[in-house]
N, C-alpha and C positions, 0 to 999 in steps of 0.2 A: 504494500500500500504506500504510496505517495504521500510524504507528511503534507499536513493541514498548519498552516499559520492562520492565525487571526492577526490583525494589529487595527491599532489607532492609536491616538494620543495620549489615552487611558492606561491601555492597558496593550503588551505581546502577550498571544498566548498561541502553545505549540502542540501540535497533535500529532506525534508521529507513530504512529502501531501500537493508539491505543493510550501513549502515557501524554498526561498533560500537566504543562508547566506554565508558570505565568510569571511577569514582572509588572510590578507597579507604579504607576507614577500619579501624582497628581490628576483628578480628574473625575474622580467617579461620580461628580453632582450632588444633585439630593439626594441624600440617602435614607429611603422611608425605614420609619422604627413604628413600635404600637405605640397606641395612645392608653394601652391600659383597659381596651373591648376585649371583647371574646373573640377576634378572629383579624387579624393582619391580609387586606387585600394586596396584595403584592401587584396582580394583573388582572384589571377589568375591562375586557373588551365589548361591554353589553352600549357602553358609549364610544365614539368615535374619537382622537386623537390627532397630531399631526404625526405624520411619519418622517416626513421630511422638511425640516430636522424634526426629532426625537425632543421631547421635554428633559430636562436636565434629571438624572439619572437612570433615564432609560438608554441603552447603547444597540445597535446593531452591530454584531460582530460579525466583519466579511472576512474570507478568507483571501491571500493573497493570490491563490493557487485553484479556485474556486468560484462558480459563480456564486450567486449568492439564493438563497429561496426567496420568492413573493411572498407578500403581507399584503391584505387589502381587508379591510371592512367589508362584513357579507351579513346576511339574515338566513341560516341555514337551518329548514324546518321551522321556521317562526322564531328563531334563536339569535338575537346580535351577537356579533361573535366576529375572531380575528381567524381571516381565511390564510393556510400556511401552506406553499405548493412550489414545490422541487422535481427539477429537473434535470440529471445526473446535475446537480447542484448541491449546496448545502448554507446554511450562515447561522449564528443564533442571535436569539432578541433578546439582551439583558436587561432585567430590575436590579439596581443597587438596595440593601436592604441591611439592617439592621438587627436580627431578631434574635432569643435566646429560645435555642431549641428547648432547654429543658418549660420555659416557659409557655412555647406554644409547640410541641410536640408533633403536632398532628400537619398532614399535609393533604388538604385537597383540593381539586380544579375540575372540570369538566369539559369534556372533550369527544370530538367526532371525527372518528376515521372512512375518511371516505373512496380513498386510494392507499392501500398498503403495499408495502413494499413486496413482489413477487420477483421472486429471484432463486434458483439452485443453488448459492453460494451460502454457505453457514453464515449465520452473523456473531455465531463465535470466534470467526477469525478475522484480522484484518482485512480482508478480501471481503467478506462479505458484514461489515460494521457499518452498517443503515439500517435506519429507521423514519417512521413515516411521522412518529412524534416523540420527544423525549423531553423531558425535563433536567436541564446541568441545575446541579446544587454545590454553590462553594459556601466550606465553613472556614473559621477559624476559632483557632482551639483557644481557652484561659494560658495556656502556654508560648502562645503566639505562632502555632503548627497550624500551614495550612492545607484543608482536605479539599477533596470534591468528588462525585458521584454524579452519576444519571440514572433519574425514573422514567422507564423504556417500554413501547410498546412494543411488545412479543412479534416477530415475526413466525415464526416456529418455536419458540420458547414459551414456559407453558407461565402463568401467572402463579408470584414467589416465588421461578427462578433465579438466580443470579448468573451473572456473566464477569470473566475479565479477560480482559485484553491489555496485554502489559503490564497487567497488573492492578489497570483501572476497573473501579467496581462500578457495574451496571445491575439493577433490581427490576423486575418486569412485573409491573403494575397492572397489567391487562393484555390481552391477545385472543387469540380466536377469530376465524371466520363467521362466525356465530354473534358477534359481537360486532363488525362491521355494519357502516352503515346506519346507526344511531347516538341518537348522545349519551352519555356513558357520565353518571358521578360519581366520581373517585376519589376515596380517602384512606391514606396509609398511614399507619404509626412512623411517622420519619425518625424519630429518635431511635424506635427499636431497630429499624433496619439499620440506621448508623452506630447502633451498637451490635447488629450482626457483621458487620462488617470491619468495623476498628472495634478491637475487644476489650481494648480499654477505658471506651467508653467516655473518654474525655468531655470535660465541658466544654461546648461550646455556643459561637454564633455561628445563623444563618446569615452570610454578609452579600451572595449573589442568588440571584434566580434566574433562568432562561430555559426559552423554550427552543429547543433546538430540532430544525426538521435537516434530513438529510438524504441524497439517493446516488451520491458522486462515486462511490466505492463498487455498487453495483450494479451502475449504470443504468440507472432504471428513473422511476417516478414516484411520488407520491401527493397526497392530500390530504392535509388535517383540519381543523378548527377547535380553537379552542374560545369558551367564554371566561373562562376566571381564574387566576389559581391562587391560595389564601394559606395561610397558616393558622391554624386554632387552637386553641386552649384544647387540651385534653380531656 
């Protein structure tokens, strides 16, 4: 597989077979925190937005090497909603964010696949690492260690999967044929998956959120939408 750069002013980050690493610079804008409710909207596309540019702490991240996915405003099913569609492309759409997982634990959005990725290629291996929607989650730890993760829709992987590639952990929130085709609401325990995966269990924050659609790996297509994704009180 072909490494993936992202860049901007913000932020390098590097995708090459799976591992991702980032440098920081000044830049990441507003960065939403709770106000102390029962649930942190991170992403609400039920209203419309500018996309170009971005409001200060939303980022698109393109790749250098890559086109990039469409985003348009769409009404899917009677649903506002942010339409996400790749074409051996990829990119992701950052939230800067503030949150203390042990505080708001829980993660959910809602979301419709309407083109999934179909491919012969595994998507456990670099060769076949696409997906039609995912969620990147970066944390960082009370010790100043930074992680990150993808919540991923299953191509062939069965829901409570997990995947790595390189080493990076991927969790598969949903899949199935059976499941295409409608809107879907979804809620995971995020802390416990990030304690199944780092065993130590570290405190931490959620400091990024993105929804990353992709099909550049195996050359293919896809189509998602998604309406919201929120962090909640336990």
């Amino acid at each position: 597989m072909r490494s993936k750069v992202l860049s901007d002013r913000g932020l390098t980050l590097v995708v090459a077979g799976g591992l991702i690493g980032w440098h920081f610079w000044d830049g990441r804008g507003e960065v939403l925190k709770p106000d102390g409710g029962p649930a942190v909207t991170v992403m609400d596309f039920s209203q419309s937005f500018p996309l170009d540019p971005l409001s200060s702490g939303w980022r698109h991240r393109k790749f250098w090497t890559r086109w990039p996915m469409t985003m348009s405003f769409a009404v899917k099913d009677g649903v506002p909603s942010m339409r996400f569609e790749t074409h051996d492309s990829a990119s992701m759409l950052f939230r800067s964010v503030d949150v203390d997982l042990a505080a708001y634990p829980m993660l959910a959005w809602r979301w419709y696949i309407e083109l999934p990725i179909r491919s012969p290629l595994d998507e456990r291996t670099r060769e076949g690492d696409d997906h039609s929607a995912r969620l990147f989650l970066r944390f960082l730890t009370d010790q100043g260690e930074k992680r990150a993760m993808e919540v991923i829709w299953g191509n062939r992987l069965k829901l409570g999967d997990y995947k790595y590639i390189g080493g990076f952990p991927h969790f598969v929130a949903d899949a199935g044929e059976d499941r295409i085709g409608r809107w879907l609401d979804e809620k995971i325990d995020l802390a416990r998956v990030y304690a199944e995966i780092w065993k130590d269990a570290a405190p931490a924050h959620v400091t990024d959120i993105a929804v990353f659609c992709d099909s550049d790996d195996t050359h293919t297509a896809s189509v998602s939408y998604f309406e919201y994704v929120q962090l909640e009180r336990r």
